[in-house]
C-alpha positions as CSV (number, residue, x, y, z in Angstrom):
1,X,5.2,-29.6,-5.2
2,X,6.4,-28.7,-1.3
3,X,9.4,-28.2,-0.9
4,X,11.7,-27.2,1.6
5,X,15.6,-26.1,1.3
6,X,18.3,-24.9,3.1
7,X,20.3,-24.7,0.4
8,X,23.0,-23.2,2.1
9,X,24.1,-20.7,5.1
10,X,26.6,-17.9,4.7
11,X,28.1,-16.2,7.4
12,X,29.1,-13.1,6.4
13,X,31.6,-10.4,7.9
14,X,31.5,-6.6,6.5
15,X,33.2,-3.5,7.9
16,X,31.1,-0.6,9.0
17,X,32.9,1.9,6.7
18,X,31.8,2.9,3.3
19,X,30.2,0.5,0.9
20,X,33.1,-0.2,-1.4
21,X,35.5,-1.0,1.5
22,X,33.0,-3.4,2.9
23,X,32.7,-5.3,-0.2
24,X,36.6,-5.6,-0.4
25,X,37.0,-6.6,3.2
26,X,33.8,-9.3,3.4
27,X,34.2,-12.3,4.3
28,X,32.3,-15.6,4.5
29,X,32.2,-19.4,6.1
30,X,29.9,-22.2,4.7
31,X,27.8,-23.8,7.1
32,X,26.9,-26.5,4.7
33,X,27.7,-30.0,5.9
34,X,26.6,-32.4,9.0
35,X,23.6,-30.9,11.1
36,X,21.6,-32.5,13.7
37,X,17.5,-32.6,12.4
38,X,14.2,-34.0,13.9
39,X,10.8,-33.7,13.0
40,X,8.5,-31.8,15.4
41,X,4.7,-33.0,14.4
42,X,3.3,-31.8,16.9
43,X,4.8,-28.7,17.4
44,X,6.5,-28.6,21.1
45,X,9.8,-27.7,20.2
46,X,9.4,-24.1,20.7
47,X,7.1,-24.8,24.0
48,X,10.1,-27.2,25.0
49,X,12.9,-24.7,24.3
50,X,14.4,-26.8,21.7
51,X,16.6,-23.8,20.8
52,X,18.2,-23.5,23.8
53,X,22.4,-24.1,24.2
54,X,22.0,-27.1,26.4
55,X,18.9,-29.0,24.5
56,X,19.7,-32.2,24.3
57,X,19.9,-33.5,20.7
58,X,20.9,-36.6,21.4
59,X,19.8,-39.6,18.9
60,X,18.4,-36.7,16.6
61,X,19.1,-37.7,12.7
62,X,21.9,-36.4,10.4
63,X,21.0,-34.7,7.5
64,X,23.8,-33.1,5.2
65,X,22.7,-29.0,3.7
66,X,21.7,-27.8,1.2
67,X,18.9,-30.3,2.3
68,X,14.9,-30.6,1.5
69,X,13.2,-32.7,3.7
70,X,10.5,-32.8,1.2
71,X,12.5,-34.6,-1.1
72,X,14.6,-36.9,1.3
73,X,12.8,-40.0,1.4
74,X,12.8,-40.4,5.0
75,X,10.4,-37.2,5.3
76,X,9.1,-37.2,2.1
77,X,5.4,-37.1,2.6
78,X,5.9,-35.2,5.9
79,X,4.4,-31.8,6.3
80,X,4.6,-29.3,9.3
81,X,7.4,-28.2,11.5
82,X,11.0,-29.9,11.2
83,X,14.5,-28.3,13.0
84,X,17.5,-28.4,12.2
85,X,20.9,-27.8,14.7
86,X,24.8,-26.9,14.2
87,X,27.4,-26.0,16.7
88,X,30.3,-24.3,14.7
89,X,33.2,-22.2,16.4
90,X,34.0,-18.4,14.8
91,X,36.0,-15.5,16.6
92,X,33.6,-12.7,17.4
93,X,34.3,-9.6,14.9
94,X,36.3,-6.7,16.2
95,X,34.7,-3.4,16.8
96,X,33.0,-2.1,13.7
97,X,32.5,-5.1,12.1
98,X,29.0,-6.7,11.8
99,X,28.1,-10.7,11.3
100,X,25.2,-11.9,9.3
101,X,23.5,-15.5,8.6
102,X,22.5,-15.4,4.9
103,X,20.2,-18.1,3.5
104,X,19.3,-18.6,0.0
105,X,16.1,-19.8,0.8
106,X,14.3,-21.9,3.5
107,X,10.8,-22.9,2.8
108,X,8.3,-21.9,4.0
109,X,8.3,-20.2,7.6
110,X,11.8,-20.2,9.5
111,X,12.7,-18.9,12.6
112,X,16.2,-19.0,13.3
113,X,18.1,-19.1,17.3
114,X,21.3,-18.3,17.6
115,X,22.4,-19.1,21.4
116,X,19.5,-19.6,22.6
117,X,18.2,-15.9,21.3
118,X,15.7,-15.4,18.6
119,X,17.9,-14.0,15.6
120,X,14.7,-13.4,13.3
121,X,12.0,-15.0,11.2
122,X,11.3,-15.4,7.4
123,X,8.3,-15.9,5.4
124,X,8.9,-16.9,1.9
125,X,10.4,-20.6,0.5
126,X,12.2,-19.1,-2.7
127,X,13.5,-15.6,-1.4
128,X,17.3,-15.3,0.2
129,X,17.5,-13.5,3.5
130,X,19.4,-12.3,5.6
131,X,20.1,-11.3,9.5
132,X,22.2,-9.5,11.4
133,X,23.5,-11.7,14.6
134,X,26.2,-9.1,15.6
135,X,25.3,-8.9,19.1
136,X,24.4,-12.8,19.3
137,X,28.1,-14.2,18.0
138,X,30.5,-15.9,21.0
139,X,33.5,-17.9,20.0
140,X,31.6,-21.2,20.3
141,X,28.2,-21.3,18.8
142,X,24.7,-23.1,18.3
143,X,22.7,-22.2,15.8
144,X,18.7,-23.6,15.5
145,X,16.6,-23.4,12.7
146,X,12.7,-24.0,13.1
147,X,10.9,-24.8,9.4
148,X,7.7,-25.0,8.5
149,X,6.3,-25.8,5.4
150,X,2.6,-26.3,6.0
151,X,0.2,-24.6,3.7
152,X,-2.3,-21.6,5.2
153,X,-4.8,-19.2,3.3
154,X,-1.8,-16.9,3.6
């Protein structure tokens, strides 16, 4: 069976200091909820610069995460690329803290944006990842995830 998940995002804060003390002083926002998706069939989203701050997403559909679009009967016999958009507000960390998206799993090949910048890619639908968007968090924010779950000989 394909399937593709989001299950949910994490953002995660931890101190730069030893391990324990980051542990104690971690701490994290759900990005579950309302995002913005669309389908991308024939794959012009990242020629188009759908990850960009000012894309217009504009009559795109809702879909609420933790979401599979394999299973949601609007897209359930679609395969290839699908994205998926949230604006969410957070204060940057102060100095000597770090900020990371965590995903429990995203299937099969992400790429994720975060203001416009490339944040990092996955491959792998069952694995949780994570990455560091230290230097990519502002105040207000707009985060793009392209997903692919078309199978290769890989």
């Amino acid at each position: 069976m394909r399937s593709q998940f989001i299950p949910y995002f994490l953002f995660l804060f931890f101190s730069s200091s030893m391990v324990a003390q980051q542990v104690r002083n971690a701490s994290s926002v759900s990005l579950n909820g309302e995002w913005l998706f669309a389908l991308d069939p024939v794959k012009t989203g990242e020629r188009s610069r759908w990850f960009d701050t000012g894309f217009v997403t504009t009559g795109f559909d809702k879909v609420t995460v933790p979401h599979c679009f394999s299973v949601d009967n609007r897209y359930a016999m679609y395969t290839g690329t699908a994205w998926y958009f949230r604006k969410f507000a957070r204060p940057v960390p102060p100095a000597g803290y770090r900020a990371f998206l965590r995903f429990e799993a995203v299937f099969y090949k992400t790429s994720v944006w975060l203001n416009g910048k490339l944040a990092g890619n996955h491959e792998g639908g069952y694995t949780p990842f994570e990455i560091d968007v230290t230097s990519l968090l502002q105040a207000k924010n707009v985060l793009t995830l392209s997903v692919n779950n078309e199978w290769d000989t890989t």
